[in-house]
MARSE-442905 format. One line per field, with one value per residue (C-alpha): z negated, y, x negated; residue in three letters. Coordinates in steps of 0.25 Angstrom, whole numbers, padded with zeros to 4 digits. Last residue first. Layout:
<recs>
z	(Z;...);
y	(Y;...);
x	(X;...);
r	(ALA;...);
</recs>
This chain:
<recs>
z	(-0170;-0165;-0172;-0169;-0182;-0190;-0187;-0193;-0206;-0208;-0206;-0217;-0228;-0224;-0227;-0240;-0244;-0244;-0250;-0263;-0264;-0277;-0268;-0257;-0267;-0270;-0256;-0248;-0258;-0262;-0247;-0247;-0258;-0252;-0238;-0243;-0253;-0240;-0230;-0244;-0245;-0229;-0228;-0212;-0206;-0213;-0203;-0202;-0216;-0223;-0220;-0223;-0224;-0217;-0221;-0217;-0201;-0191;-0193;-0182;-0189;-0196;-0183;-0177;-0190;-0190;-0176;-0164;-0157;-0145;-0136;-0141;-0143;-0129;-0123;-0131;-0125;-0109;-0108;-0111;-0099;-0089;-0081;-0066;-0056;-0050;-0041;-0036;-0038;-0041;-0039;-0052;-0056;-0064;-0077;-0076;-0070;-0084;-0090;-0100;-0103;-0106;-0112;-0123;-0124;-0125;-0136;-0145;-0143;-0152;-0161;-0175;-0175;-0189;-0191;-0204;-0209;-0208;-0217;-0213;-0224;-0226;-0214;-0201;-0200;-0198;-0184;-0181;-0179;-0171;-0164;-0159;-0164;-0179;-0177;-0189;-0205;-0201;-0214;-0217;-0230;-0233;-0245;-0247;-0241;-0227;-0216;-0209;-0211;-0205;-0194;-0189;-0191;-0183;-0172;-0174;-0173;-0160;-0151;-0157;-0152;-0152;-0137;-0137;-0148;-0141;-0127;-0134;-0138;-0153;-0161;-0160;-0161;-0177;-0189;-0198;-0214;-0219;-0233;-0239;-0252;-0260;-0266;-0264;-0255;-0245;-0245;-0240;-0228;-0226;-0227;-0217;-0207;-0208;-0205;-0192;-0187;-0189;-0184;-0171;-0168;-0174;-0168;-0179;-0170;-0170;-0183;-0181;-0170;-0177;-0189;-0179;-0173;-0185;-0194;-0192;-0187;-0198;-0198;-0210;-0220;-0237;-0245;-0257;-0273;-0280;-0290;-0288;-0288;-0275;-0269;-0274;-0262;-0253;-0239;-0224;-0212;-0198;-0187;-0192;-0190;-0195;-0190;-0182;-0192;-0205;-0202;-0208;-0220;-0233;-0238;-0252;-0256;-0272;-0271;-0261;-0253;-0254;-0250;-0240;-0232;-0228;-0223;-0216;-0208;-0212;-0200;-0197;-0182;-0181;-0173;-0182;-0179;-0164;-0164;-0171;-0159;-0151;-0157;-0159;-0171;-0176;-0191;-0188;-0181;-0190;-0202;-0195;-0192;-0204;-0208;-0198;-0202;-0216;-0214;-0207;-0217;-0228;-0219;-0216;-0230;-0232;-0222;-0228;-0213;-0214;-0220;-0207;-0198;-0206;-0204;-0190;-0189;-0197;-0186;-0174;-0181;-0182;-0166;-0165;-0171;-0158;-0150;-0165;-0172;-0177;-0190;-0193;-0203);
y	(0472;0463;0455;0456;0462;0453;0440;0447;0451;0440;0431;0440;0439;0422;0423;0431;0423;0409;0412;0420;0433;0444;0448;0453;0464;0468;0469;0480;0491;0486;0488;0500;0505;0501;0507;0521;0519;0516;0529;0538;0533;0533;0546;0552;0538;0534;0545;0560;0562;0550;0537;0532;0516;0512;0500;0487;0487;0477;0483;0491;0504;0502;0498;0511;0520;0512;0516;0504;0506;0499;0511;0523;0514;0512;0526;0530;0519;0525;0529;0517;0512;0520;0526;0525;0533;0543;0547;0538;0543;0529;0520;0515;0501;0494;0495;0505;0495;0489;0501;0492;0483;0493;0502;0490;0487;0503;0504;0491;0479;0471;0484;0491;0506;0513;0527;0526;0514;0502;0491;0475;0468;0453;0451;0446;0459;0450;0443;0455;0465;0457;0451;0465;0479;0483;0499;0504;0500;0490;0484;0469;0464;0449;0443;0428;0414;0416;0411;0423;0426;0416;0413;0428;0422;0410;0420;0428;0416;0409;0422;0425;0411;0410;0412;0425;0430;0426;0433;0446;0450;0454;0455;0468;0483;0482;0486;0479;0478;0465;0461;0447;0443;0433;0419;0411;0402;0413;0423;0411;0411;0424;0425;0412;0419;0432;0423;0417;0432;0436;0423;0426;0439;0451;0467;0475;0485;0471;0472;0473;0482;0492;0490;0496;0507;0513;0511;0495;0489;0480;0470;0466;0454;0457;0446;0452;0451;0461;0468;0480;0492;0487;0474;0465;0456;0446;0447;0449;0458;0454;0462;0457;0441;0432;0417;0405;0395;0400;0412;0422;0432;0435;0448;0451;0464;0468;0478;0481;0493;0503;0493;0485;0499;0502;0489;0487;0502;0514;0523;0530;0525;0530;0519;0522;0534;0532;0523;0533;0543;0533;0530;0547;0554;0564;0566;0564;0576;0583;0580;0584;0596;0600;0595;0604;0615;0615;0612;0625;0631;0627;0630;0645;0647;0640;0650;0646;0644;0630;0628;0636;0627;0614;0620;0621;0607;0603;0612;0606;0591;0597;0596;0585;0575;0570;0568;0557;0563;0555;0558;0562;0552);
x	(-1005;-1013;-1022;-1037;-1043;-1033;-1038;-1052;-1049;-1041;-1052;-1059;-1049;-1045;-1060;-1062;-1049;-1055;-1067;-1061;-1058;-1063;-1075;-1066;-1060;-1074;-1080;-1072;-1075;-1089;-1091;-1085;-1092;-1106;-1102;-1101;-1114;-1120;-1116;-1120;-1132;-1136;-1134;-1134;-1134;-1120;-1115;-1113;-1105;-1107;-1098;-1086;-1087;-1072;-1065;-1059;-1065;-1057;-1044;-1041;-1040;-1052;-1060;-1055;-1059;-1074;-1076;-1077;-1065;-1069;-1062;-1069;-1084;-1081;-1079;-1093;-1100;-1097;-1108;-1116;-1110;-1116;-1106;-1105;-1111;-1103;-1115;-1127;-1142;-1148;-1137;-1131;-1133;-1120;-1118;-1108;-1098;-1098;-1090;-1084;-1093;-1104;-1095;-1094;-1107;-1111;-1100;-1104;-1098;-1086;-1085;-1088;-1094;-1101;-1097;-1088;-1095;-1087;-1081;-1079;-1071;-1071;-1081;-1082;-1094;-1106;-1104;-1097;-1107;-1117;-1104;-1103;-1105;-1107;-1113;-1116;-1111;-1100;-1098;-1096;-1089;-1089;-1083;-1087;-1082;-1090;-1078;-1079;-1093;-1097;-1088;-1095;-1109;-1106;-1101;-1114;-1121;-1116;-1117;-1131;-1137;-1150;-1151;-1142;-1152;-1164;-1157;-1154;-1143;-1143;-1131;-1122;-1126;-1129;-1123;-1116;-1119;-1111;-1109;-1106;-1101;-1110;-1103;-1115;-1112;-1106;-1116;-1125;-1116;-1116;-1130;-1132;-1122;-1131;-1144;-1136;-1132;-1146;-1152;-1143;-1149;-1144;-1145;-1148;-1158;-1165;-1171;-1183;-1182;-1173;-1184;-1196;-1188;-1183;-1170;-1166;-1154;-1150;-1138;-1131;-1129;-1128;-1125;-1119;-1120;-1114;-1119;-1110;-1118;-1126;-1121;-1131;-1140;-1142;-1146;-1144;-1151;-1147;-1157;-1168;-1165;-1174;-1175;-1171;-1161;-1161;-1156;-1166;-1167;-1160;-1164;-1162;-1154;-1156;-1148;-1136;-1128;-1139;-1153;-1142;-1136;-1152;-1154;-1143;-1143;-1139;-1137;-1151;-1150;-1135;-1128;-1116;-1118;-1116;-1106;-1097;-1101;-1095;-1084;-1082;-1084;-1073;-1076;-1092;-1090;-1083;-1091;-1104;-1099;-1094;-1109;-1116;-1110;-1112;-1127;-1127;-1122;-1132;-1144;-1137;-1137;-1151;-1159;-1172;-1177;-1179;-1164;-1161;-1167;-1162;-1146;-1149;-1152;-1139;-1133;-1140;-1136;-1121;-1121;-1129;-1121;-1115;-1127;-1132;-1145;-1154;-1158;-1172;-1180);
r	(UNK;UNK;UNK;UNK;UNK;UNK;UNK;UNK;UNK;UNK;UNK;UNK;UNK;UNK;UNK;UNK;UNK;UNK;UNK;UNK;UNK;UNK;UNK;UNK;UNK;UNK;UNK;UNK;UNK;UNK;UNK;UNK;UNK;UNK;UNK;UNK;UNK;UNK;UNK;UNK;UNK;UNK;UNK;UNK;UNK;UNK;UNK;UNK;UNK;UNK;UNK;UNK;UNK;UNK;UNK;UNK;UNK;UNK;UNK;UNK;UNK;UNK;UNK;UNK;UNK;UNK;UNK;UNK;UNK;UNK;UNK;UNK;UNK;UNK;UNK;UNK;UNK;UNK;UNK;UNK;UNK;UNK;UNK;UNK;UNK;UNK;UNK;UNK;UNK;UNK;UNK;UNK;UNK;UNK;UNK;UNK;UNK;UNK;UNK;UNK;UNK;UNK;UNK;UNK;UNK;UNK;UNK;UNK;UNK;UNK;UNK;UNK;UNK;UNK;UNK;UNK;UNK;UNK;UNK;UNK;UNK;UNK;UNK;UNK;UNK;UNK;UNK;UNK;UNK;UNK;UNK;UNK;UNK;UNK;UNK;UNK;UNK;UNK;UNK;UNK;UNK;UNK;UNK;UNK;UNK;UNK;UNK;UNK;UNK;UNK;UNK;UNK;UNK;UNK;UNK;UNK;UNK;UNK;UNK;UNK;UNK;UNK;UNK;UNK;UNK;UNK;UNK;UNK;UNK;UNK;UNK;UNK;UNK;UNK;UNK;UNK;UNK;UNK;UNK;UNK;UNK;UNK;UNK;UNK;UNK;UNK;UNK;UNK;UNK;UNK;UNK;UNK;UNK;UNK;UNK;UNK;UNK;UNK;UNK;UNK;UNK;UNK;UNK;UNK;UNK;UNK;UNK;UNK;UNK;UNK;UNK;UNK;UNK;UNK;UNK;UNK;UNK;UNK;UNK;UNK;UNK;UNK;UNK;UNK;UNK;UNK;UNK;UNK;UNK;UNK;UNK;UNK;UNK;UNK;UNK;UNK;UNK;UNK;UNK;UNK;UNK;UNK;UNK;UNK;UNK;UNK;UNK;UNK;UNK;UNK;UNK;UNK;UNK;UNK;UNK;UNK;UNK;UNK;UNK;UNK;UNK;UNK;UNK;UNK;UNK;UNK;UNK;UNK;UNK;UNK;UNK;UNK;UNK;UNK;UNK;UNK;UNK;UNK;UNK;UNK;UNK;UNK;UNK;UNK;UNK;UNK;UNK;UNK;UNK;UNK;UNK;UNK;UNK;UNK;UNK;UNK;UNK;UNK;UNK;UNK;UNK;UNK;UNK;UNK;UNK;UNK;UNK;UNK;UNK;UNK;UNK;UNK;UNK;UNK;UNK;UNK;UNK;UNK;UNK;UNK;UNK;UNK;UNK;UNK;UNK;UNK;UNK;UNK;UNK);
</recs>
């Protein structure tokens, strides 16, 4: 499968190409250096990324998504399907399983965007619906009668939308969710592996300790919402032909993502993220093995001190957490 390739990486991607015509011609001296040159140059690129430019790669459509993070991260995953109350959610994947070389158990929740036209579909470009939210709060739940930690894989645009979502109430079920997990007697750690935008995001990231890949973005909204509030005299209609017209707000998504702080460093610094995943050089999407077994040390990292807490401590620890991420210094 051809990689896509993102406006800013097309510099070093005409090198890497370069490199392919010369390797056809037998010229593997020239080969070798050019592949040199375009991976200086993809380090210092990726060395000085802009917000936006993060929010890009972390949109990446070959970033490792849910599934592909659970067959690495833990063995013997069992799916555990449905809210009990409408029905399946595609969009919200959760299940039981071992974490992988530490045998231990693990409820494993997460969104899942899909890798093709027909599984984006399927899966709501990982967009929840209620039932998605309501099926994760049963998870968490039986996570905590039985005594299983809990880990979270985010990454999705925000909860559905659309009017069957708004009528079955998403609003009510991603603030259940949130209470949830706050008040769930057993570790929790949630990582931010894309894009984790909204209450979408939130409603499975009120966790013990919240981690982050390197490229992935964490906000209330996501840049084009944002801009689109922002700007909002953009929205209005331009007269066909008319000069000096205004902005549209899409443009101006790059200027939002600067302000909203949404890079792994800025959340870091403000306290709302714990750690930073490092990631391969050029993105989690251009090696998948490595990007994972990255986030499996951190989350074994993060998850063996909490596993010696008891009840009570794992939540004063989490509502903590989050009295402190909107205390003024």
């Amino acid at each position: 499968m051809t990689l896509a390739i993102l406006e800013f990486e097309k510099p070093f991607a005409a090198i890497q190409a370069r490199a392919v015509d010369y390797r056809a011609a037998g010229d593997e001296a020239a080969a070798r250096h050019a592949d040199g040159a375009a991976r200086r140059l993809m380090a210092e690129t990726y060395a000085r990324l802009t917000p936006w430019q993060k929010t890009q790669v972390a949109r990446h459509p070959s970033r490792p998504h849910f599934t592909d993070i659970v067959k690495s991260l833990v063995e013997d995953f069992t799916p555990l399907a449905g809210d009990r109350t409408f029905g399946e959610d595609a969009a919200i994947i959760g299940g039981i399983g071992r974490l992988r070389g530490q045998d231990i158990p693990v409820m494993v929740i997460g969104q899942e965007k899909g890798n093709d036209t027909a599984s984006r579909v399927k899966h709501n470009f990982g967009m929840g619906r209620p039932e998605g939210y309501r099926k994760a709060i049963r998870l968490v739940e039986m996570a905590g009668r039985f005594n299983v930690p809990v880990i979270t894989l985010i990454d999705s645009p925000g909860a559905y939308p659309g009017i069957d979502s708004e009528e079955r109430g998403v609003a009510e079920a991603i603030a259940r969710s949130t209470q949830v997990f706050l008040d769930s007697p057993v570790p929790i750690i949630a990582a931010i592996t894309g894009e984790g935008m909204s209450g979408g995001a939130i409603a499975l990231a009120a966790a013990n300790r919240l981690i982050m890949f390197e490229h992935a973005i964490y906000a209330v909204i996501t840049p084009e919402g944002c801009a689109s509030i922002l700007w909002r005299t953009a929205a209005k209609p331009v007269p066909t032909g008319a000069k000096n017209a205004p902005v549209a707000p899409a443009s101006h998504a790059p200027e939002a993502a600067e302000a909203m702080r949404v890079t792994a460093t800025d959340l870091r610094k403000l306290g709302v993220i714990d750690t930073i995943v490092s990631e391969p050089l050029g993105g989690a999407h251009r090696d998948h093995p490595a990007a994972i077994a990255a986030l499996s040390m951190a989350i074994t990292a993060e998850l063996t001190p909490l596993l010696a807490m008891d009840p009570a401590a794992l939540r004063k620890d989490r509502r903590n957490k989050f009295v402190e991420m909107g205390r003024l210094l």
